[in-house]
PDB file of the backbone (N, CA, C, O) and the ligand in Angstrom, with CONECT records:
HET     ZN  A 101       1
ATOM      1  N   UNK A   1      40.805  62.976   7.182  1.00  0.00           N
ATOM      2  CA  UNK A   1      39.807  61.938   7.448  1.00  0.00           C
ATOM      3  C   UNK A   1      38.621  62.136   6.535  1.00  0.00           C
ATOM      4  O   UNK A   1      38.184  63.248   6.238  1.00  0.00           O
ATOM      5  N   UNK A   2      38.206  61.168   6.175  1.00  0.00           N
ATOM      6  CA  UNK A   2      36.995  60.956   5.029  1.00  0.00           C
ATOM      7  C   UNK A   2      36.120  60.983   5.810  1.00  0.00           C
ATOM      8  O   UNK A   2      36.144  60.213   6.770  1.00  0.00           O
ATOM      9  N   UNK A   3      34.838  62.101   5.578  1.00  0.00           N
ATOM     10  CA  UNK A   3      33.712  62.707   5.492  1.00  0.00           C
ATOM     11  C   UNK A   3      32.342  61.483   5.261  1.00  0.00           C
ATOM     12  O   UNK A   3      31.355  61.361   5.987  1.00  0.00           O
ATOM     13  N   UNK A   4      32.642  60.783   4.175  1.00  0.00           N
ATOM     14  CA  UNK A   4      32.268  59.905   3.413  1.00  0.00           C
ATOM     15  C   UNK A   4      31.715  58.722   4.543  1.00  0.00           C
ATOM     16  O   UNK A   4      32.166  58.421   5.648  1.00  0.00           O
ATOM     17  N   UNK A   5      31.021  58.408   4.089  1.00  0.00           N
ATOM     18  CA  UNK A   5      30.084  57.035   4.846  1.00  0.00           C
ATOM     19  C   UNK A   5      29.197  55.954   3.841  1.00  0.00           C
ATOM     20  O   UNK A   5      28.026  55.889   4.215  1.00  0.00           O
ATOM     21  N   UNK A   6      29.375  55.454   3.147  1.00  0.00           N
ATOM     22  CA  UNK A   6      28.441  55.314   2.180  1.00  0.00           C
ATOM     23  C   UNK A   6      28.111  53.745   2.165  1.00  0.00           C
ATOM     24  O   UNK A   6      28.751  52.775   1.758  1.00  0.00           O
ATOM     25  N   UNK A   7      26.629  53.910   2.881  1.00  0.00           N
ATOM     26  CA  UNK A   7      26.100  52.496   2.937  1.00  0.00           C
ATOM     27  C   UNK A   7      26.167  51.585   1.501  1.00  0.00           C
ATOM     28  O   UNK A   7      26.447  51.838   0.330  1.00  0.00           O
ATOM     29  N   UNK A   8      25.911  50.847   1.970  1.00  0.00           N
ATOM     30  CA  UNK A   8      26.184  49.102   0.940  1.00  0.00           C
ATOM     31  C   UNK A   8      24.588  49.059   0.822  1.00  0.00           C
ATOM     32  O   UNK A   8      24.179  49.013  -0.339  1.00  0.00           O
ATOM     33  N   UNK A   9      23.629  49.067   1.820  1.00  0.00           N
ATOM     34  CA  UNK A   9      22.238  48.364   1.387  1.00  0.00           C
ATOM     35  C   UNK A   9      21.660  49.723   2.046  1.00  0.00           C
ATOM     36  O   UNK A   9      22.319  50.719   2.345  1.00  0.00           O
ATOM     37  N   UNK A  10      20.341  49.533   2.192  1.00  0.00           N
ATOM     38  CA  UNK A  10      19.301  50.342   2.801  1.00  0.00           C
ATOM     39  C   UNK A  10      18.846  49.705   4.296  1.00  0.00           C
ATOM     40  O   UNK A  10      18.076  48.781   4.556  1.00  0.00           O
ATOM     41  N   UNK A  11      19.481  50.405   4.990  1.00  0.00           N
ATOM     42  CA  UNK A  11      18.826  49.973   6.274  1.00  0.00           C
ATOM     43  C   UNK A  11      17.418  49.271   6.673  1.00  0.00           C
ATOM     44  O   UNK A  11      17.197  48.550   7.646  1.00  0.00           O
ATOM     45  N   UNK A  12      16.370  49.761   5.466  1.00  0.00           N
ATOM     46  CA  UNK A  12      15.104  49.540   5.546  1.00  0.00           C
ATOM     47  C   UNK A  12      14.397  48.583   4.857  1.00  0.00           C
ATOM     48  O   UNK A  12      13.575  47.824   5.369  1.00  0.00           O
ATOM     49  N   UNK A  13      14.702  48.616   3.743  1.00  0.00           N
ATOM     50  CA  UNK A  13      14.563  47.486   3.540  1.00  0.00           C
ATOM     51  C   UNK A  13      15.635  46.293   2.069  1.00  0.00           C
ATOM     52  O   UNK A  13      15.317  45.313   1.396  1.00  0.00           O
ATOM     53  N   UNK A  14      16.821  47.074   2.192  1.00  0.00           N
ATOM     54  CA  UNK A  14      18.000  46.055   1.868  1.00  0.00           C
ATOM     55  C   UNK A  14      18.424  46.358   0.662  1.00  0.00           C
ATOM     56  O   UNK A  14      19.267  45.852  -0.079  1.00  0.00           O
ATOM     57  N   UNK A  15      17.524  47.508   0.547  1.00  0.00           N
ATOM     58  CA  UNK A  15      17.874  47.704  -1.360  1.00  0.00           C
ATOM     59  C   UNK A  15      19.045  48.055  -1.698  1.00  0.00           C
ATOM     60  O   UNK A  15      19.420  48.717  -0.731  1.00  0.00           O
ATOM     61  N   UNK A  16      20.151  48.037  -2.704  1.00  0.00           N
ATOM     62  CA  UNK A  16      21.201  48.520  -3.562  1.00  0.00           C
ATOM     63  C   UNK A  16      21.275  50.380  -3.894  1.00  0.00           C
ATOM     64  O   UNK A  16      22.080  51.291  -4.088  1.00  0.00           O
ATOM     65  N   UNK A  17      19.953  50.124  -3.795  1.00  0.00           N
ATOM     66  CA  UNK A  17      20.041  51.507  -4.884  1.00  0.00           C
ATOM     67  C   UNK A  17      19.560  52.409  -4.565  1.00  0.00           C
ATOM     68  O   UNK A  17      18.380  52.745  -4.464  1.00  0.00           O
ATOM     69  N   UNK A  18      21.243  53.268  -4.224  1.00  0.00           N
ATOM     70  CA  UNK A  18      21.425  54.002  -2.765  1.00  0.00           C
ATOM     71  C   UNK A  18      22.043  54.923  -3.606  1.00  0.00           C
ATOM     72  O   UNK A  18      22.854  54.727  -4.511  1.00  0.00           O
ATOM     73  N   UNK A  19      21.266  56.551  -2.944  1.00  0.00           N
ATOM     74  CA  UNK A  19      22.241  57.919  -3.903  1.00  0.00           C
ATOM     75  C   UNK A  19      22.562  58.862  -3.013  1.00  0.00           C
ATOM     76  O   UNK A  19      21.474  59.114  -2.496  1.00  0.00           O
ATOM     77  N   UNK A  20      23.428  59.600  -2.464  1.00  0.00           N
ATOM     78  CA  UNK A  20      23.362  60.545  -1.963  1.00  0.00           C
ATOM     79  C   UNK A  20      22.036  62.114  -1.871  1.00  0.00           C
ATOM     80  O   UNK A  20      21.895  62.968  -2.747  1.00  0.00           O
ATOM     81  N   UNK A  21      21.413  62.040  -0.784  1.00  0.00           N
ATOM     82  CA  UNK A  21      20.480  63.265  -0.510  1.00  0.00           C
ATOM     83  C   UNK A  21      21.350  64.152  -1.043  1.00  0.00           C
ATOM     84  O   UNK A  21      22.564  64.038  -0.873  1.00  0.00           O
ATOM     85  N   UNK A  22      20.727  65.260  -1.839  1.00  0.00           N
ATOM     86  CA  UNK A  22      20.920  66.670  -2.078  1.00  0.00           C
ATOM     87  C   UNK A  22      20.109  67.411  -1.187  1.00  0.00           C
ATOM     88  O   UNK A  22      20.760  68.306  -0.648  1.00  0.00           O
ATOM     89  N   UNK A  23      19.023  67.366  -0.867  1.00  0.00           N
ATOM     90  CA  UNK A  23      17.914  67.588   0.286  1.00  0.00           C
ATOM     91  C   UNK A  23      18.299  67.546   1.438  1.00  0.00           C
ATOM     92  O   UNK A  23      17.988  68.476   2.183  1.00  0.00           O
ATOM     93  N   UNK A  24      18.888  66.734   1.803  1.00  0.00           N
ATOM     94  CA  UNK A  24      18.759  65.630   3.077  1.00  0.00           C
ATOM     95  C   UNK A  24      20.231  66.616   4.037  1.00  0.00           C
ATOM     96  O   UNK A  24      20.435  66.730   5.245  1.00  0.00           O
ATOM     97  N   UNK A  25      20.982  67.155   2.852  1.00  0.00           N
ATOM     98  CA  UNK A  25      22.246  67.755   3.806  1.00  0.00           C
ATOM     99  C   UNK A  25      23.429  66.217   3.537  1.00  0.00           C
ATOM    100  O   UNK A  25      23.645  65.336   2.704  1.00  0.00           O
ATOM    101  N   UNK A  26      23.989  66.770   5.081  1.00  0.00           N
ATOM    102  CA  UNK A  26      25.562  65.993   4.872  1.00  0.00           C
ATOM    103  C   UNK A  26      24.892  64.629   5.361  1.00  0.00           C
ATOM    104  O   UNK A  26      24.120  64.460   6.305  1.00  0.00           O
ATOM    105  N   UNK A  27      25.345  63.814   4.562  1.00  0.00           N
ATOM    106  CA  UNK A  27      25.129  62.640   5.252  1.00  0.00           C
ATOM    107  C   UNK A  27      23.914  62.170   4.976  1.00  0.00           C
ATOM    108  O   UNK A  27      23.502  61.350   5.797  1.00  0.00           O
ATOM    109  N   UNK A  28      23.357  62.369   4.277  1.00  0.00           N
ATOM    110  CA  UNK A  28      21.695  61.624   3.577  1.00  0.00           C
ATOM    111  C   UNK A  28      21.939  60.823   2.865  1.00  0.00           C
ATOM    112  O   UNK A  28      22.928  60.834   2.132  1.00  0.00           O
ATOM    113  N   UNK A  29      21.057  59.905   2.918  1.00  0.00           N
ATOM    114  CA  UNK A  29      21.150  58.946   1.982  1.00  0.00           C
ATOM    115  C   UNK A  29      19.444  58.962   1.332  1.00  0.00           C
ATOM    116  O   UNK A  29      18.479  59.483   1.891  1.00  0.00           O
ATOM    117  N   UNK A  30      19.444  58.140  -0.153  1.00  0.00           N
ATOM    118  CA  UNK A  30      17.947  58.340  -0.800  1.00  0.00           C
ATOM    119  C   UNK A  30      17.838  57.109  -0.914  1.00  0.00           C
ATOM    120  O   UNK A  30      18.732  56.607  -1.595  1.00  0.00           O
ATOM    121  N   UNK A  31      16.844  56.190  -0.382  1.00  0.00           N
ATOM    122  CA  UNK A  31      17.124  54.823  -1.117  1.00  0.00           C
ATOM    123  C   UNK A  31      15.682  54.871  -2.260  1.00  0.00           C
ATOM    124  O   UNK A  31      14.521  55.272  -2.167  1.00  0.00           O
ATOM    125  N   UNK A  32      16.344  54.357  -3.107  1.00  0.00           N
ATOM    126  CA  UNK A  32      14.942  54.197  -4.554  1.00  0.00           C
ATOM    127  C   UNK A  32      14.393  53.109  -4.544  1.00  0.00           C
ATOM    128  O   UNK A  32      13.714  52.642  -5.458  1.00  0.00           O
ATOM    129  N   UNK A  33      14.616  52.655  -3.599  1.00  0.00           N
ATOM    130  CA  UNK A  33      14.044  50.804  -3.817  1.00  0.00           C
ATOM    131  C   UNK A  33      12.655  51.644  -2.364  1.00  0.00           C
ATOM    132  O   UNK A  33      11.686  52.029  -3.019  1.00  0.00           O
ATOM    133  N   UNK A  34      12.508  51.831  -1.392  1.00  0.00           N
ATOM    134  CA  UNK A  34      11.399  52.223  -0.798  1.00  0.00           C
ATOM    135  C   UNK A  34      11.397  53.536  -0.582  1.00  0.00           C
ATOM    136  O   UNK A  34      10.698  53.780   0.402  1.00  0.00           O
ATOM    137  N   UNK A  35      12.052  54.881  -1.246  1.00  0.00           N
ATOM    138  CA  UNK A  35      11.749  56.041  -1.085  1.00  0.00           C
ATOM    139  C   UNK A  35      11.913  56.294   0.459  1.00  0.00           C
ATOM    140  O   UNK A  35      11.064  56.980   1.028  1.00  0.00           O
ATOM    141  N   UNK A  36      12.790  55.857   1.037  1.00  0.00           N
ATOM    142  CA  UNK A  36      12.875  56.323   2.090  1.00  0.00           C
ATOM    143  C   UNK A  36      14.396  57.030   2.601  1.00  0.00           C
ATOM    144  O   UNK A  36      15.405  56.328   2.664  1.00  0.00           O
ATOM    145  N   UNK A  37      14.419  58.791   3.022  1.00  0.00           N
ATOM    146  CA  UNK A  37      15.914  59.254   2.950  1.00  0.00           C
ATOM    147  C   UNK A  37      16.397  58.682   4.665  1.00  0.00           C
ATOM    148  O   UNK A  37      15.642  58.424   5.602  1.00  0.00           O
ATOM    149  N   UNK A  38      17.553  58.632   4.626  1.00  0.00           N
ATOM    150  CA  UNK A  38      18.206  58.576   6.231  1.00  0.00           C
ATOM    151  C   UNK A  38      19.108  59.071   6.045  1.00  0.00           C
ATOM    152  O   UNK A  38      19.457  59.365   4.902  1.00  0.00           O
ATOM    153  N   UNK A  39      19.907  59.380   7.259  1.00  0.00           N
ATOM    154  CA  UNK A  39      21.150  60.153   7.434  1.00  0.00           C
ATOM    155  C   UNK A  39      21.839  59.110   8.290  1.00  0.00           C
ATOM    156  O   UNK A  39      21.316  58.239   8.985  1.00  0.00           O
ATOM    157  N   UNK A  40      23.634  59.487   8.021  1.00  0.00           N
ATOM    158  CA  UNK A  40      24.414  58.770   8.119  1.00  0.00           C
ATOM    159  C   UNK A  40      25.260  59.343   9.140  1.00  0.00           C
ATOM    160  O   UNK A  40      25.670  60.435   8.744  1.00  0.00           O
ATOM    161  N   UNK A  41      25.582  59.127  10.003  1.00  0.00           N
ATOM    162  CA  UNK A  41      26.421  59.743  11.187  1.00  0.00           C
ATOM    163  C   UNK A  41      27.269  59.138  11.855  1.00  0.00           C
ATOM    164  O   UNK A  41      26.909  58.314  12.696  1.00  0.00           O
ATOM    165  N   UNK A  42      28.757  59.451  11.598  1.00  0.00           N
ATOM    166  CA  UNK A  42      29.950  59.069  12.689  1.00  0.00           C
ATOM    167  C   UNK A  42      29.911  59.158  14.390  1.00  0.00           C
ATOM    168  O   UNK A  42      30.514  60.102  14.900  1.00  0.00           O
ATOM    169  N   UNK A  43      29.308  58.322  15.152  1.00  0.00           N
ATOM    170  CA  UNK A  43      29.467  58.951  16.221  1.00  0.00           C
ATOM    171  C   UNK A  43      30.777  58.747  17.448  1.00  0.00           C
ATOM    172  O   UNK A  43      30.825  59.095  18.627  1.00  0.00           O
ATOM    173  N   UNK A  44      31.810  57.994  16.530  1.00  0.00           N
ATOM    174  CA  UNK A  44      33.196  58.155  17.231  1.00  0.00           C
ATOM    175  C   UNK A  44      33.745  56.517  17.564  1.00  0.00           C
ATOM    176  O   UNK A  44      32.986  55.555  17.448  1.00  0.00           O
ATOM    177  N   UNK A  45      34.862  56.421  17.895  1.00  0.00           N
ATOM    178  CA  UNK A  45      34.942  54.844  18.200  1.00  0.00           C
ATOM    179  C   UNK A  45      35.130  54.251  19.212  1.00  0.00           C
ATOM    180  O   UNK A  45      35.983  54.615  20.021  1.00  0.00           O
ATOM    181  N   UNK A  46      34.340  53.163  19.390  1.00  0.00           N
ATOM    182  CA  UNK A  46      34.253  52.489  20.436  1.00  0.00           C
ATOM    183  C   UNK A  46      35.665  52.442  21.538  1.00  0.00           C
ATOM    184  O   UNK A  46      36.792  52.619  21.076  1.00  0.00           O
ATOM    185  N   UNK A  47      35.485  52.236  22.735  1.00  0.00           N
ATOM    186  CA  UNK A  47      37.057  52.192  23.183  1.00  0.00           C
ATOM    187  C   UNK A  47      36.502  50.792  24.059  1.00  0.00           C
ATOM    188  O   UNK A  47      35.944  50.830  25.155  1.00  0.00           O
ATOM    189  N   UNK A  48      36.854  49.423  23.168  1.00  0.00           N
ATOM    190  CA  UNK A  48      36.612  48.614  23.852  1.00  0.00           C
ATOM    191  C   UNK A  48      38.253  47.581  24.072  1.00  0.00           C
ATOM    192  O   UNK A  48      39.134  47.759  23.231  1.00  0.00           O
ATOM    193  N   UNK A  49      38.418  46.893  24.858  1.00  0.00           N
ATOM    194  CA  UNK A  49      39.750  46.377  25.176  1.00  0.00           C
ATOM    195  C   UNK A  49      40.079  45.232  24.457  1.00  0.00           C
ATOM    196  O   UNK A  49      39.905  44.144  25.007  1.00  0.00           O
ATOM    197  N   UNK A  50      40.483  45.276  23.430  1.00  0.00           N
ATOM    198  CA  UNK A  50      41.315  44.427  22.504  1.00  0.00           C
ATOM    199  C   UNK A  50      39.946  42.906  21.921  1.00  0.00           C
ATOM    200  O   UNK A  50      40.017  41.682  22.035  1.00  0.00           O
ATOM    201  N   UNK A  51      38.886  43.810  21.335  1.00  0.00           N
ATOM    202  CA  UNK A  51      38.110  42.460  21.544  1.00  0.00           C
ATOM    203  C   UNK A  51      38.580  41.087  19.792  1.00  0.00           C
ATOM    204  O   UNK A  51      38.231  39.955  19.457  1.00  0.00           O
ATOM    205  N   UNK A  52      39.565  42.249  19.192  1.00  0.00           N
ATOM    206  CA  UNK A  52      39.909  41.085  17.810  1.00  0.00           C
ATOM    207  C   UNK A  52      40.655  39.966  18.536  1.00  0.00           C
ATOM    208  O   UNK A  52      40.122  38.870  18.364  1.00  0.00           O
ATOM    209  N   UNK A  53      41.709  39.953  19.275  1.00  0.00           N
ATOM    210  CA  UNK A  53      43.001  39.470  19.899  1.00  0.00           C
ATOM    211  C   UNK A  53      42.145  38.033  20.579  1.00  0.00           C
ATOM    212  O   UNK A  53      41.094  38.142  21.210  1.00  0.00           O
ATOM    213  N   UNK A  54      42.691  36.988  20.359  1.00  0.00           N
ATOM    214  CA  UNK A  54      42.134  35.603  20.919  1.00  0.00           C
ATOM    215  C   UNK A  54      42.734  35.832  22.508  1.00  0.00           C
ATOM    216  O   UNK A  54      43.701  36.554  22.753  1.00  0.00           O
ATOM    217  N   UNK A  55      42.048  35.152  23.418  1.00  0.00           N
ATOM    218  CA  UNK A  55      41.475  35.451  24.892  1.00  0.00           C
ATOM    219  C   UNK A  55      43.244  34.941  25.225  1.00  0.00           C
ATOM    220  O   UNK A  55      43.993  35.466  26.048  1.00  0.00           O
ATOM    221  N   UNK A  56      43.521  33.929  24.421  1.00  0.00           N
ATOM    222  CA  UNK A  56      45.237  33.577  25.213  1.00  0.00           C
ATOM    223  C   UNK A  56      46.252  34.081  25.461  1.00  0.00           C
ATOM    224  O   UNK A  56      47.143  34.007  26.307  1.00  0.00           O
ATOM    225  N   UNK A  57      45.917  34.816  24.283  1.00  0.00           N
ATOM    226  CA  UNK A  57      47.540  35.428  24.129  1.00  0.00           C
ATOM    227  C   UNK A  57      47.638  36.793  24.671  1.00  0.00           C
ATOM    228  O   UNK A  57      48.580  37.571  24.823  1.00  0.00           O
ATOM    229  N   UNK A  58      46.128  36.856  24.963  1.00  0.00           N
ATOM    230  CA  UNK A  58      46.401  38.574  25.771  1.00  0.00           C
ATOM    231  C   UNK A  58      46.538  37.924  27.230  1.00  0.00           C
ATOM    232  O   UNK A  58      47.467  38.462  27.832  1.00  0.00           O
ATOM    233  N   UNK A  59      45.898  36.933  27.980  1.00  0.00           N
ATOM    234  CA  UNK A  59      45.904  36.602  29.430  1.00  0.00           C
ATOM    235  C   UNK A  59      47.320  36.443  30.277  1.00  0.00           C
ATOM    236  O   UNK A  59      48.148  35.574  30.003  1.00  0.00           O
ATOM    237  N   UNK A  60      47.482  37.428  31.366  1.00  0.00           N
ATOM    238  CA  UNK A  60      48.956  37.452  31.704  1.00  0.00           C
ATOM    239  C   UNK A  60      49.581  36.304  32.269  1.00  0.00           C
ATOM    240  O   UNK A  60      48.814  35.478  32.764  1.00  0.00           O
ATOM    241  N   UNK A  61      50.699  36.087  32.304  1.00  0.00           N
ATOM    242  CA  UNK A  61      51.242  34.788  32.732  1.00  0.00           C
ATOM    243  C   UNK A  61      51.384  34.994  33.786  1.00  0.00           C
ATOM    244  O   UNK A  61      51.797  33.947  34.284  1.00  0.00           O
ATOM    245  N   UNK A  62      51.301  35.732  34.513  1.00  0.00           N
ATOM    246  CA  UNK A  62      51.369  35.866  36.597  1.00  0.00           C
ATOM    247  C   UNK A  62      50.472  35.624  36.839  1.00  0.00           C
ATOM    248  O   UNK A  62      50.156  36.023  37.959  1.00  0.00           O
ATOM    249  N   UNK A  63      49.674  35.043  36.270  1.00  0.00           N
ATOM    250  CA  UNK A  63      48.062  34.957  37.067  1.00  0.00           C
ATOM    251  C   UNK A  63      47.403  34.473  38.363  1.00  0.00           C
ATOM    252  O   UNK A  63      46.591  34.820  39.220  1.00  0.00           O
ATOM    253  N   UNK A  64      48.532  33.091  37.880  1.00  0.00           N
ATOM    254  CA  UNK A  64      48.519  32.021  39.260  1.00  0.00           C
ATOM    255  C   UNK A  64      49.350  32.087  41.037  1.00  0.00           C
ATOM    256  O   UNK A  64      49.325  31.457  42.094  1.00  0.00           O
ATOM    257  N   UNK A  65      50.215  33.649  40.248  1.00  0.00           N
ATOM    258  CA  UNK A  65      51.442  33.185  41.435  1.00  0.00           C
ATOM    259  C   UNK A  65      51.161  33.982  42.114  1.00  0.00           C
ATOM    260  O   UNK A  65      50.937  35.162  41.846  1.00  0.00           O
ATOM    261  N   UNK A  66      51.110  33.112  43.739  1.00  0.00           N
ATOM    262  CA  UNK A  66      50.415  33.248  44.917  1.00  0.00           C
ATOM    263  C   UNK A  66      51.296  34.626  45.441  1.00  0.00           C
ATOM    264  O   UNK A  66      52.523  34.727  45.459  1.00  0.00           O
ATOM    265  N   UNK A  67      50.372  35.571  45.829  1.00  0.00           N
ATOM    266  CA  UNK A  67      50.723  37.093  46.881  1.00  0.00           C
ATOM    267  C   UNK A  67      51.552  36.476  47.762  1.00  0.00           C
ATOM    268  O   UNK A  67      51.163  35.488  48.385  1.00  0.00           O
ATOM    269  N   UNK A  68      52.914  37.035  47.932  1.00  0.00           N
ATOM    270  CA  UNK A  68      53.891  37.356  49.226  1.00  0.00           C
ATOM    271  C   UNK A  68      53.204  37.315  50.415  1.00  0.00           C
ATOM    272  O   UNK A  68      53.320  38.367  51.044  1.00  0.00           O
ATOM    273  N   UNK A  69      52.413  36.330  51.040  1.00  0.00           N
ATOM    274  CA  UNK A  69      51.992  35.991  52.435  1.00  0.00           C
ATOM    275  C   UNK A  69      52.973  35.709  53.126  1.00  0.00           C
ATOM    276  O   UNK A  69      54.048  35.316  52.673  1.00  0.00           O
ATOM    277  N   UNK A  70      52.639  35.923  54.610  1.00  0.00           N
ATOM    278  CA  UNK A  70      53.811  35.038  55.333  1.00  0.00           C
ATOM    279  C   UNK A  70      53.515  33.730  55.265  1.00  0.00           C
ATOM    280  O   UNK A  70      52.420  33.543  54.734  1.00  0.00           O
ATOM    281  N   UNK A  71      54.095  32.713  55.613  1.00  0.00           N
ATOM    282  CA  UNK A  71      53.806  31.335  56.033  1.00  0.00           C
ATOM    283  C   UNK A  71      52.786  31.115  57.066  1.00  0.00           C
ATOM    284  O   UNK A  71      53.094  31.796  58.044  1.00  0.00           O
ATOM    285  N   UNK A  72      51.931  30.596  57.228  1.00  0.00           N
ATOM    286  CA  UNK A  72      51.225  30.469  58.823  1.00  0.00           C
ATOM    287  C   UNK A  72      52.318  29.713  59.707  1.00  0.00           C
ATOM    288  O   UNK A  72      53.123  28.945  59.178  1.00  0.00           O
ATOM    289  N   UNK A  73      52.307  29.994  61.223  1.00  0.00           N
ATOM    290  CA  UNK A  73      53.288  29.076  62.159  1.00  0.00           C
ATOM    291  C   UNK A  73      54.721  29.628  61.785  1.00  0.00           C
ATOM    292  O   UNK A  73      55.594  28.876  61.354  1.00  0.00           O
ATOM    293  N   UNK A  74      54.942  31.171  62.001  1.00  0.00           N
ATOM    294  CA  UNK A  74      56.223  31.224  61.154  1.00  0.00           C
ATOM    295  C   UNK A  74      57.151  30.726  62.311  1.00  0.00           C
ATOM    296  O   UNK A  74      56.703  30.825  63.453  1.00  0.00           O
ATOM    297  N   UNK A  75      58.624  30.107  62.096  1.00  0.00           N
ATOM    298  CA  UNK A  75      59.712  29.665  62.524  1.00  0.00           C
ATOM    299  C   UNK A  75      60.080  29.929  63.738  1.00  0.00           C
ATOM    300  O   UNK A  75      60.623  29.176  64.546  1.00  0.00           O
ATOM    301  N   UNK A  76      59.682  31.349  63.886  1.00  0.00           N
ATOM    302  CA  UNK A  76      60.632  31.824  65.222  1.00  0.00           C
ATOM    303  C   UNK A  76      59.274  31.744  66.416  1.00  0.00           C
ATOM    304  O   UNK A  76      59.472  32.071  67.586  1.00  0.00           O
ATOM    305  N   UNK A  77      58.231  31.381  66.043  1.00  0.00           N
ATOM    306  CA  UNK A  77      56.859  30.760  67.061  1.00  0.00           C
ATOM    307  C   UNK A  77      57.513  29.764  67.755  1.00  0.00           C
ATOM    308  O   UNK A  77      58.321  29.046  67.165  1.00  0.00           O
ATOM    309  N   UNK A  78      57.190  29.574  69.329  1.00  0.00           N
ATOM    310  CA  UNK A  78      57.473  28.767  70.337  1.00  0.00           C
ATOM    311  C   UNK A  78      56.409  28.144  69.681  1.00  0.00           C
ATOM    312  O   UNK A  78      55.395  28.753  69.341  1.00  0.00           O
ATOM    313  N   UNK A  79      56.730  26.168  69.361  1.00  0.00           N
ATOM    314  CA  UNK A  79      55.766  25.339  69.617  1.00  0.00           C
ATOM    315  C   UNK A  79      55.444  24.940  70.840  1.00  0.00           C
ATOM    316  O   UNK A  79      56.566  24.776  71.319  1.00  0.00           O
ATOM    317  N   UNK A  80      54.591  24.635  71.785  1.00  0.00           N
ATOM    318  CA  UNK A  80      54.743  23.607  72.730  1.00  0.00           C
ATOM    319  C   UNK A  80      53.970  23.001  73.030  1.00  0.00           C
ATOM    320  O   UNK A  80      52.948  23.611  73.342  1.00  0.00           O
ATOM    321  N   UNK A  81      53.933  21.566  73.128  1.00  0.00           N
ATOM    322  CA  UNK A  81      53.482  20.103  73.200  1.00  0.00           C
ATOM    323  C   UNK A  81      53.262  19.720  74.917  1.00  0.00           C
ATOM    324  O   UNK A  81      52.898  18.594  75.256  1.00  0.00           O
TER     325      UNK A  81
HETATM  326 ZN    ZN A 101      15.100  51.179   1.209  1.00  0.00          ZN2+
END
């Protein structure tokens, strides 16, 4: 697994021109556009439930079908009138 993280802009204010800290340790970044260093940190991945996947095709097809109730008034009930 790659170590490596290497921003596109400057968090701060958007600049390009981005070098790796020698100073800064693992994971620094120098930006030259506002002199400002930051550090870059993996902190692991999200464990969220399928949020690329469109809402349809994950939704189960049993959704609708009604729980094993009994009938109300079952059959073998004396009516009487
Ligand atoms: Zn900057």
């Amino acid at each position: 697994m790659s170590e490596r993280a290497a921003p596109f802009h400057c968090p701060y204010c958007g600049e390009e021109d981005l070098r790796p800290s020698e100073t800064g340790g693992h994971g620094a970044w120098e930006c030259g556009g506002c002199a400002r260093a930051f550090k870059l940190q993996f902190l692991g991945l999200l464990a969220r439930p399928a949020a690329t996947a469109p809402a349809t095709a994950t939704a189960p097809a049993h959704h609708r079908t009604s729980p094993p109730t009994p009938p109300r008034g079952a059959p073998d009930e004396p009516h009487r009138h």
